[in-house]
OpenMM code with the backbone's topology and positions (N, CA, C; nanometers):
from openmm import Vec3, app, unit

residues = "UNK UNK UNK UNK UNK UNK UNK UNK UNK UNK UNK UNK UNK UNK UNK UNK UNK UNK UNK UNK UNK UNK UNK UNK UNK UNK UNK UNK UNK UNK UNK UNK UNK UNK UNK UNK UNK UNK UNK UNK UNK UNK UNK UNK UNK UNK UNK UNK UNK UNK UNK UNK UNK UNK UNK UNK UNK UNK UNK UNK UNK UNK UNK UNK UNK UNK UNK UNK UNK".split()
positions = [
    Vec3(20.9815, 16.6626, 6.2967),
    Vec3(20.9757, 16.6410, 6.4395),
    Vec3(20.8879, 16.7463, 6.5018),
    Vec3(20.7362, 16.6994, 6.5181),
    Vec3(20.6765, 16.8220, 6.6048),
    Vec3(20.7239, 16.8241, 6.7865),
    Vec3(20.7525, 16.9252, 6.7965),
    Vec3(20.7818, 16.9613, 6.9802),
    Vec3(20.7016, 16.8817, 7.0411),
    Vec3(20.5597, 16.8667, 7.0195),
    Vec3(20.4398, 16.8139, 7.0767),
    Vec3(20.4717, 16.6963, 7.1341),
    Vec3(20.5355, 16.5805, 7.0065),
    Vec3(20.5434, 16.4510, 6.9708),
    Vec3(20.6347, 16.4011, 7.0529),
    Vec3(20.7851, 16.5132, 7.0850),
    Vec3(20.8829, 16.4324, 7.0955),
    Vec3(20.9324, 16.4098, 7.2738),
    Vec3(20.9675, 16.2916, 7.2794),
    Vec3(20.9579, 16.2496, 7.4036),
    Vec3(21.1158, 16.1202, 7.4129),
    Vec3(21.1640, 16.1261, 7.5162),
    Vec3(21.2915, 16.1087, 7.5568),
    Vec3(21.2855, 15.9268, 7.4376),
    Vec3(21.1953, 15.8490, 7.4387),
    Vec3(21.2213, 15.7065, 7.3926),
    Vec3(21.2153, 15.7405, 7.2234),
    Vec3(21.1668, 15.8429, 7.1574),
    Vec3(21.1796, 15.8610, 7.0433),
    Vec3(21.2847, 15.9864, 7.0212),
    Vec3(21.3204, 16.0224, 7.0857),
    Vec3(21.4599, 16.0634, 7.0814),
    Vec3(21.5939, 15.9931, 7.0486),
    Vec3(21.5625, 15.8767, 7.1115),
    Vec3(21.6728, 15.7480, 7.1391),
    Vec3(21.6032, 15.6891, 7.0197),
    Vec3(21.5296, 15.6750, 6.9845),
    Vec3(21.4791, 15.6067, 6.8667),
    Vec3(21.5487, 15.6251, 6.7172),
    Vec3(21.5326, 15.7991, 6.7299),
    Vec3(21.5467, 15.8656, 6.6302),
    Vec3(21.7426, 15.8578, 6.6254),
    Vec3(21.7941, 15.8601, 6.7258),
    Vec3(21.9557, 15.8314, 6.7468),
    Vec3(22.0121, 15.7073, 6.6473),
    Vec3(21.9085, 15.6155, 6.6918),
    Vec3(21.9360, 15.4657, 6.6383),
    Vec3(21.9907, 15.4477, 6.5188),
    Vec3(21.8401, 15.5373, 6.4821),
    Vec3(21.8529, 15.5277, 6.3433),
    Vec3(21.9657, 15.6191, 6.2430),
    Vec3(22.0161, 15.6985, 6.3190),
    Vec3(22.0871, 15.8219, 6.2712),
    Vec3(22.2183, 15.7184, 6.2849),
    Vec3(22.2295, 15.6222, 6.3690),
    Vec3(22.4013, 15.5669, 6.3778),
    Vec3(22.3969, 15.5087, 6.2172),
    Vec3(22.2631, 15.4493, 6.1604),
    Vec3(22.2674, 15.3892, 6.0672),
    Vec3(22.2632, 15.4319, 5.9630),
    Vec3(22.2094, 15.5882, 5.9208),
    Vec3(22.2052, 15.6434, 5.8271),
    Vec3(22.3773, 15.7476, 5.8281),
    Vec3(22.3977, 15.8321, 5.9398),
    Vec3(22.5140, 15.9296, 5.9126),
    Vec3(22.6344, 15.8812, 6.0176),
    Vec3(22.6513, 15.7705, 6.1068),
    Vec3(22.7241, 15.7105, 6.2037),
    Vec3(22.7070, 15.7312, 6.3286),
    Vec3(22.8113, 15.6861, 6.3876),
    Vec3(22.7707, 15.7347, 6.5100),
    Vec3(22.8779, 15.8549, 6.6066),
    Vec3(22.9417, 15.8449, 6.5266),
    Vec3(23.0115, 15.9966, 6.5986),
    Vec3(22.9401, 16.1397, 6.5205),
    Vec3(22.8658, 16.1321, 6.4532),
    Vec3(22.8044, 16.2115, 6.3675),
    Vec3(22.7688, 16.3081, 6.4498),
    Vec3(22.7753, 16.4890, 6.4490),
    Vec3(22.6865, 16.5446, 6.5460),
    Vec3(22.5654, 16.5948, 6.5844),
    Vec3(22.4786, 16.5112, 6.5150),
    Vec3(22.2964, 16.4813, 6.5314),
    Vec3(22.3040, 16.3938, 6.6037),
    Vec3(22.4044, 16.3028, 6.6101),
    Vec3(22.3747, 16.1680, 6.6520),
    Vec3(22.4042, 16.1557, 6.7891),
    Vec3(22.5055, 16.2467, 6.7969),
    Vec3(22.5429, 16.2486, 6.9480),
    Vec3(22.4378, 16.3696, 6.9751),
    Vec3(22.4127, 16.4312, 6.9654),
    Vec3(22.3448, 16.5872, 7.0484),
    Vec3(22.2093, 16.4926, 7.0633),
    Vec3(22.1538, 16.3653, 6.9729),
    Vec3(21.9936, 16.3026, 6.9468),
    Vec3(21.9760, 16.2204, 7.1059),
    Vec3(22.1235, 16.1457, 7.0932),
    Vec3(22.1331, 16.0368, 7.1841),
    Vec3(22.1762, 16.1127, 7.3550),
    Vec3(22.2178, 16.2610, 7.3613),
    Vec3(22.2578, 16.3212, 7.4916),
    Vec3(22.0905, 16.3720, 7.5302),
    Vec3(22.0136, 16.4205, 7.4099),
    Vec3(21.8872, 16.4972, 7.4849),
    Vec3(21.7938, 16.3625, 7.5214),
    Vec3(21.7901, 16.2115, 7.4401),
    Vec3(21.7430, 16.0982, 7.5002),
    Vec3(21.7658, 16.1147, 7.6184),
    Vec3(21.8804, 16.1334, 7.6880),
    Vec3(21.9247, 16.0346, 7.8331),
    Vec3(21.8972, 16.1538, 7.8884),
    Vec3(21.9247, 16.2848, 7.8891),
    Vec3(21.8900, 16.3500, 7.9833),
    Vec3(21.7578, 16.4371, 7.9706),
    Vec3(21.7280, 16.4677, 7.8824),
    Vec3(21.5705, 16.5164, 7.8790),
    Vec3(21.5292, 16.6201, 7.8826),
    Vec3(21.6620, 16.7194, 7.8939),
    Vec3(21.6724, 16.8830, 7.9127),
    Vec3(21.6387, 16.9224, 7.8073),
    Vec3(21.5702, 17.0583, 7.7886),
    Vec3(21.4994, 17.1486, 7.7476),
    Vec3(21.5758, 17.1918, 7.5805),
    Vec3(21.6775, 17.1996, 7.7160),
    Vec3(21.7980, 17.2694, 7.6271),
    Vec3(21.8536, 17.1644, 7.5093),
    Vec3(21.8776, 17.0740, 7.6055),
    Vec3(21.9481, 16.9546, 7.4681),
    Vec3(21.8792, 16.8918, 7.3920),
    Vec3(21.7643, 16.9071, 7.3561),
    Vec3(21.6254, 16.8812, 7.2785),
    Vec3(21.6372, 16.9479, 7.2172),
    Vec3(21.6361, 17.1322, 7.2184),
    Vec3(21.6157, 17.2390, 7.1656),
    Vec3(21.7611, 17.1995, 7.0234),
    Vec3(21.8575, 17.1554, 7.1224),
    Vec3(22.0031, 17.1357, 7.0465),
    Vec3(21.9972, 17.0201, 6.9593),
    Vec3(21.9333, 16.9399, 6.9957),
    Vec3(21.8917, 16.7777, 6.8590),
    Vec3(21.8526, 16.8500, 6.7863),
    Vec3(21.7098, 16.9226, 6.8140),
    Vec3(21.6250, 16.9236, 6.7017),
    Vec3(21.6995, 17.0260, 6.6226),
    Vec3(21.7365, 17.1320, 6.6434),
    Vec3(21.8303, 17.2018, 6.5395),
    Vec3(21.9293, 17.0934, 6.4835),
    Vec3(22.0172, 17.0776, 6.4877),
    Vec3(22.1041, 16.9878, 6.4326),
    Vec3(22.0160, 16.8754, 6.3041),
    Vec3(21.8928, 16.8560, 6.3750),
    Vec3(21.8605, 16.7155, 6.3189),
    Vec3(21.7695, 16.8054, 6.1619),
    Vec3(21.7271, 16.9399, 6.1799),
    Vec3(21.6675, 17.0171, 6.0891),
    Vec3(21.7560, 17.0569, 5.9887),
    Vec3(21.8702, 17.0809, 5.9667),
    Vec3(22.0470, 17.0781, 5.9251),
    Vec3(22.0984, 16.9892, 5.8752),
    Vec3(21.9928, 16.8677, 5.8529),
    Vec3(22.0668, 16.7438, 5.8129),
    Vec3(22.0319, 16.7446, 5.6476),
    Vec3(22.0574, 16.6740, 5.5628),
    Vec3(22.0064, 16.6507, 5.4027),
    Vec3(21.8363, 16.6277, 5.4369),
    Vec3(21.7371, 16.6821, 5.3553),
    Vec3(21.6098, 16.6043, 5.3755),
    Vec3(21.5641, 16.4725, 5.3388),
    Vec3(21.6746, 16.4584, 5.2411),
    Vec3(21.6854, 16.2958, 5.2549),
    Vec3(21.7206, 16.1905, 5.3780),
    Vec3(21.8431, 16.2186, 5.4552),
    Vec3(21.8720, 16.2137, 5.6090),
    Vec3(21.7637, 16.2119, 5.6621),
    Vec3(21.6895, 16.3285, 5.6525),
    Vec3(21.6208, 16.3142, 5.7657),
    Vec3(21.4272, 16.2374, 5.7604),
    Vec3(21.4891, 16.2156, 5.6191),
    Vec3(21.2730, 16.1614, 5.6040),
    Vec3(21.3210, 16.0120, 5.5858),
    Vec3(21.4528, 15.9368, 5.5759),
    Vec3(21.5021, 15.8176, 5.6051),
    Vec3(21.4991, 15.8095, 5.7562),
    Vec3(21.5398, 15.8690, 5.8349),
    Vec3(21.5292, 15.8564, 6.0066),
    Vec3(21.3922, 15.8280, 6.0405),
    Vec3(21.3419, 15.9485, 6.0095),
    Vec3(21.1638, 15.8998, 6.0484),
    Vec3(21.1214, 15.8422, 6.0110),
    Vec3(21.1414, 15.7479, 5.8784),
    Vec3(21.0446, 15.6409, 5.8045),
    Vec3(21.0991, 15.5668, 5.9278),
    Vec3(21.2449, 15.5478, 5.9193),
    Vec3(21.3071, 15.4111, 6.0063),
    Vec3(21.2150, 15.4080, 6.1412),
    Vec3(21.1697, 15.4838, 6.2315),
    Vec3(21.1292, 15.5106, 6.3490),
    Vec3(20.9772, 15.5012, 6.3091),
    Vec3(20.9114, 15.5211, 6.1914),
    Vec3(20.7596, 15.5156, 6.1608),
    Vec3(20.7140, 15.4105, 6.2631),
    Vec3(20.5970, 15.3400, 6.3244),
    Vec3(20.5093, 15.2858, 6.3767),
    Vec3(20.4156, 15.2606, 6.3112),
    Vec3(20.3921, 15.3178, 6.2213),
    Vec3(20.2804, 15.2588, 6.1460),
    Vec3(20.2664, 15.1541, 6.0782),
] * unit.nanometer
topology = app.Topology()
chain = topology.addChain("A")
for resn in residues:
    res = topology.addResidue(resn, chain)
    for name in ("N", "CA", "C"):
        topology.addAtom(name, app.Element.getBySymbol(name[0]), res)
């Protein structure tokens, strides 16, 4: 997840996919889906830790899921 990149609809993106890989009470999943809706600094700062903490398997399954390409 570069800082650059990330922006409130791939935030929620990246949530989606997290209900499907670790659930949805999971706490990436909730801290992914609180910095979506509100957009604070802070609760971004708090996804992206959490979401760096996850298995790297977890987490290169999330981003394929969210890929665009």
């Amino acid at each position: 997840m570069d800082e650059k990149t990330i922006d409130r609809e791939s935030l929620g993106r990246l949530a989606n996919a997290l209900v499907f890989i670790c659930g949805a009470d999971h706490p990436t999943t909730v801290a992914l889906k609180a910095a979506a809706v509100s957009g604070s600094e802070r609760d971004i700062k708090a996804a992206r830790t959490l979401f760096l903490k996850l298995k790297s398997g977890d987490r290169k399954a999330a981003l394929t899921m969210i890929d665009d390409s």
